[in-house]
C-alpha beads as a LAMMPS data file, in Angstrom:
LAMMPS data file: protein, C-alpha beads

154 atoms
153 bonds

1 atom types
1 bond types

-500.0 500.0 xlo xhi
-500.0 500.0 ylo yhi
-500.0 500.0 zlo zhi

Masses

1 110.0

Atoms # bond

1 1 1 426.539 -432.703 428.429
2 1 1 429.090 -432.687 425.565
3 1 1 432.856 -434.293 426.266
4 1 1 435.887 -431.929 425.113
5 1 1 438.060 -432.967 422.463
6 1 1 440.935 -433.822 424.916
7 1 1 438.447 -436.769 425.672
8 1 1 437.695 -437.415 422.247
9 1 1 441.267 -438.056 421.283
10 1 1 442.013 -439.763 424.066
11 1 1 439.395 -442.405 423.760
12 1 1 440.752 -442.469 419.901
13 1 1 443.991 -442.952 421.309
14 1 1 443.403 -445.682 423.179
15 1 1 441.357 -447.762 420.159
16 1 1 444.426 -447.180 418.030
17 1 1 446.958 -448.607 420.621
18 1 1 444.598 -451.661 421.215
19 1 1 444.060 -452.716 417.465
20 1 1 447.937 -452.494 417.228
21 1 1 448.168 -455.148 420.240
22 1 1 450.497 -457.757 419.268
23 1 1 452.305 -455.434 416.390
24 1 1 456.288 -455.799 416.874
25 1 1 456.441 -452.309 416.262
26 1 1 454.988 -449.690 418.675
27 1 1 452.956 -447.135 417.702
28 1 1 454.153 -443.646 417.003
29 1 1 452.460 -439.982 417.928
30 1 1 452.747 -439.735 413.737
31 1 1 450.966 -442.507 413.560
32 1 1 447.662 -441.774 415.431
33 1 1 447.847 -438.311 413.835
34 1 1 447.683 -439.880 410.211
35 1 1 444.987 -442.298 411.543
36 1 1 442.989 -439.351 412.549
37 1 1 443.863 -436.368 411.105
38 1 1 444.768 -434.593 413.968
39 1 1 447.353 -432.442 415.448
40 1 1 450.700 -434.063 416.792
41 1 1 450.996 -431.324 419.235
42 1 1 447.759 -432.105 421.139
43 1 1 448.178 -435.387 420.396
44 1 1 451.164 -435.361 422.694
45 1 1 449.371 -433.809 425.287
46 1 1 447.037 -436.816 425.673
47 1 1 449.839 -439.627 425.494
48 1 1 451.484 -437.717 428.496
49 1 1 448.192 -437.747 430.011
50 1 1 447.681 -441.615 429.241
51 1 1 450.962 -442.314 430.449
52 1 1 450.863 -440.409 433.656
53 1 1 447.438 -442.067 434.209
54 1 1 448.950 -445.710 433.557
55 1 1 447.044 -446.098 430.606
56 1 1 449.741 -446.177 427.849
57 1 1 453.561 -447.335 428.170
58 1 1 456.403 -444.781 426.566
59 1 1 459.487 -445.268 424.999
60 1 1 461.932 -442.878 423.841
61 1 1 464.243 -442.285 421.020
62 1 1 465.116 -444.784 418.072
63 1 1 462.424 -447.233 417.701
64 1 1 460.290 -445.438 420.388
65 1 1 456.483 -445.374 421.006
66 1 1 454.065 -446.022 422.918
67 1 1 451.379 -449.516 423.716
68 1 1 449.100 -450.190 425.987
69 1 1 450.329 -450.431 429.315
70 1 1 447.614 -452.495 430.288
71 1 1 445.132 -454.807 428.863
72 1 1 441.918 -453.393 427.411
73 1 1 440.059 -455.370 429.956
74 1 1 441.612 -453.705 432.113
75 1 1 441.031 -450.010 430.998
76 1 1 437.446 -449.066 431.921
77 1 1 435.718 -446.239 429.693
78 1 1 434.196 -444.249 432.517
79 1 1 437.658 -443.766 434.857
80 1 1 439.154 -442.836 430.909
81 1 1 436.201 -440.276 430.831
82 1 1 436.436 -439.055 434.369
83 1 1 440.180 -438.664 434.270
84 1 1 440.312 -436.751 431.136
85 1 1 437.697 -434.159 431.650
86 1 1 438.245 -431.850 433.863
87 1 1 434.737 -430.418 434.901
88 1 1 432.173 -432.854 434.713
89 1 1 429.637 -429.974 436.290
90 1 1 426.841 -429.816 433.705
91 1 1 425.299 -426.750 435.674
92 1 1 426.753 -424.293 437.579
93 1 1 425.086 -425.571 440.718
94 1 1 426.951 -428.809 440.250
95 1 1 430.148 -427.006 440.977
96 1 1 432.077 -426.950 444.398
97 1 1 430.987 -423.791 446.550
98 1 1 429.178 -422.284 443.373
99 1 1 425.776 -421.997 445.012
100 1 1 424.860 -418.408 443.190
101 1 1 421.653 -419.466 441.485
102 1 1 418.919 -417.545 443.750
103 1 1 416.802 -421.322 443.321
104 1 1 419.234 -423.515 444.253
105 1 1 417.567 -424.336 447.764
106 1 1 414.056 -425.052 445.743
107 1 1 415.208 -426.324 442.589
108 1 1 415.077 -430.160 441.946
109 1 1 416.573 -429.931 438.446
110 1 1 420.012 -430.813 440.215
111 1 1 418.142 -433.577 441.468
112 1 1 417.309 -434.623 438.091
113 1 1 420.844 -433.372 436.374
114 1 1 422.555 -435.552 438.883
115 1 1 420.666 -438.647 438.155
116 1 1 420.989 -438.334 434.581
117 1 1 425.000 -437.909 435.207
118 1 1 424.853 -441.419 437.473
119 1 1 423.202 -443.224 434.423
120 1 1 425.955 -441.628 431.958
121 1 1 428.697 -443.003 434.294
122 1 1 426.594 -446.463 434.992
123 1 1 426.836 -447.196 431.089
124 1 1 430.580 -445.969 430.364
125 1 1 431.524 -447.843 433.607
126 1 1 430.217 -451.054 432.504
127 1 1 432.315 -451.019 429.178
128 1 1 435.942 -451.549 428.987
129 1 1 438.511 -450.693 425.703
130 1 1 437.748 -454.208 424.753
131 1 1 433.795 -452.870 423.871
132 1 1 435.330 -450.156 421.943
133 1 1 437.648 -452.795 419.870
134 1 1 435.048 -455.351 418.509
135 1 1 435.264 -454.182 414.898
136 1 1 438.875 -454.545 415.013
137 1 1 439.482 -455.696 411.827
138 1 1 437.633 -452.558 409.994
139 1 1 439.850 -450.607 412.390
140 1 1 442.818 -452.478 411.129
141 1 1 441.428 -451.583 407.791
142 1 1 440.982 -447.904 408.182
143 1 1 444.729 -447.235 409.856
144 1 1 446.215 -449.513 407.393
145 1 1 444.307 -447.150 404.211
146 1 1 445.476 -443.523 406.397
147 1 1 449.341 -445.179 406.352
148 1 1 449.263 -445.670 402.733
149 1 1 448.068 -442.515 402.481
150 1 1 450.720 -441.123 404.940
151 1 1 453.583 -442.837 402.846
152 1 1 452.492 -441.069 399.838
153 1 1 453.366 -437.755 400.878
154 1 1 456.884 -437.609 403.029

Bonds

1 1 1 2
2 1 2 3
3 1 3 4
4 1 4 5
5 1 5 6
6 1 6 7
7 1 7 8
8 1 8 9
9 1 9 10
10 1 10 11
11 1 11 12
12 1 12 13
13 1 13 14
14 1 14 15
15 1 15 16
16 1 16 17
17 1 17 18
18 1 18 19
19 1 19 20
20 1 20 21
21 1 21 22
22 1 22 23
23 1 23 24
24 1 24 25
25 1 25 26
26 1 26 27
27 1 27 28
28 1 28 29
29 1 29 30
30 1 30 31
31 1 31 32
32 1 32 33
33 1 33 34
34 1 34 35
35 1 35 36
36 1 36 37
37 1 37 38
38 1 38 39
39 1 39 40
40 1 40 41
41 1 41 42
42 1 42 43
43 1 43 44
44 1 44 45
45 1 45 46
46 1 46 47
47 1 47 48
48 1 48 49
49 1 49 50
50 1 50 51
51 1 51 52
52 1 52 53
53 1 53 54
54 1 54 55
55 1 55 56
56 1 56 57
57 1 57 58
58 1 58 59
59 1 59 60
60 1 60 61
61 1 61 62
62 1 62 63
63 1 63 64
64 1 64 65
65 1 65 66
66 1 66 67
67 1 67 68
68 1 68 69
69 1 69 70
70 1 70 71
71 1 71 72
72 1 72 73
73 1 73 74
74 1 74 75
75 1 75 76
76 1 76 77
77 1 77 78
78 1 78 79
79 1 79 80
80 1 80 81
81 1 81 82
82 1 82 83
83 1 83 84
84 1 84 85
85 1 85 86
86 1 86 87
87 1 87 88
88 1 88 89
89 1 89 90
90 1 90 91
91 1 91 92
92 1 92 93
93 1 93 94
94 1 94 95
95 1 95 96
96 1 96 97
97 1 97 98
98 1 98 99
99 1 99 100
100 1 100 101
101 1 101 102
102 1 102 103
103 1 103 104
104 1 104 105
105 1 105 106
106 1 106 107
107 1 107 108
108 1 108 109
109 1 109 110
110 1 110 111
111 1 111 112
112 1 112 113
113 1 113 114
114 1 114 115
115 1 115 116
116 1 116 117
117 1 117 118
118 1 118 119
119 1 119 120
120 1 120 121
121 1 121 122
122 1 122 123
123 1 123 124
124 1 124 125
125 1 125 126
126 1 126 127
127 1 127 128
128 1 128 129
129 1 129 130
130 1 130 131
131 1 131 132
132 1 132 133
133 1 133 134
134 1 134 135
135 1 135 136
136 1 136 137
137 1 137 138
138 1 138 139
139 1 139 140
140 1 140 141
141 1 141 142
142 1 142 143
143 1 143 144
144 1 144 145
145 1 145 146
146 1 146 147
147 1 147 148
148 1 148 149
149 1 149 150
150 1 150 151
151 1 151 152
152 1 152 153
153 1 153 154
């Protein structure tokens, strides 16, 4: 199983907004982009994901941005992982009214496939973003160096 990008960034996304808990300042779609080196366009499409999902809090215009709109206890890895991706079928089998595989009624590698899935889930559900933020001051670090670098070139 391999997780899109869109999940990627969003998990990225969320790490960034919870090492800038407790900043006056909110955090800005310019911001993550610098931090990461990725696209402001997409970028946008995963806040307005996060935000529609109650994830991330928005504000427009002059001194906009986003936070956390809840805690990181609060924001458990697998729902982030199950609400970003949107087809979690490793197989074709695993898909709804796709039964076109001439085995399907003697195959037990769905069996297996499925398992496997449950155990990915069982770990990611037992984390929260407060797992992901432990080495918070290396990720304070890291954004801090990719601003610098930001403010170099306007």
């Amino acid at each position: 199983m391999r997780l899109t990008t869109f999940t990627d960034y969003t998990l990225r996304v969320l790490i960034y907004l919870g090492t800038q808990q407790g900043e006056a300042r909110r955090a800005t779609i310019g911001d993550i982009a610098t931090a990461y080196g990725i696209s402001e366009n997409h970028l946008m499409k995963i806040v307005h994901h996060l935000a529609q999902q109650g994830y991330v809090e928005t504000t427009r215009g002059k001194g906009g941005g986003m936070r956390l709109a809840r805690t990181p206890e609060e924001i458990n890895i697998g729902d982030v992982v199950r609400g970003a991706e949107e087809d979690l079928a490793v197989v074709e089998c695993f898909q709804k009214d796709n039964q076109n595989c001439p085995i399907v009624h003697a195959c037990t590698l769905r069996g297996i496939l499925g398992s496997a899935m449950n155990a990915f889930f069982e770990v990611l559900d037992s984390h929260t973003l407060t797992d992901l933020l432990k080495p918070r001051r290396q990720f304070m670090g890291i954004f801090r160096d990719s601003a610098g670098r930001r403010s170099q070139f306007p």
